[in-house]
Residue, then its C-alpha position, 0 to 999 in steps of 0.5 A: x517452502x519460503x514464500x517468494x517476495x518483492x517489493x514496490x516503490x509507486x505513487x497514487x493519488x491519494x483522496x483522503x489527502x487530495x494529494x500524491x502518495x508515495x508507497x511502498x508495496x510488499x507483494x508475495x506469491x501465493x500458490x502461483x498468484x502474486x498477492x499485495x500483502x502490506x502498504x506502507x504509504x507517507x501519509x504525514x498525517x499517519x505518522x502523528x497521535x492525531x486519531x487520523x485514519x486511512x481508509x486504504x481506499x487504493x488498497x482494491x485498485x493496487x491489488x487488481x493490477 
């Protein structure tokens, strides 16, 4: 059976960056319970080689909503 899935558009405060994230959000249902299954976030500083790592610390308050 195909799970079923929707997707988010949110902002965040972001304290690895003191600054407004915007996210994307890719939710699924899981044996009748809604489940946060991937963050894509605008972090720039992600998107170069810098070794820059993101603790997804709005990782437990996104998903508890």
């Amino acid at each position: 059976m195909a799970k079923k899935t929707s997707w988010e558009r949110r902002k965040v405060s972001c304290p690895e960056e003191k600054r407004m994230a915007r996210l994307f959000l890719e939710w699924h249902e899981d044996e009748g319970k809604i489940v946060l299954n991937s963050i894509v976030c605008d972090n720039p500083k992600l998107r170069d080689l810098d070794n820059s790592e993101c603790q997804w610390s709005c990782w437990e308050k996104i998903s508890g909503e």
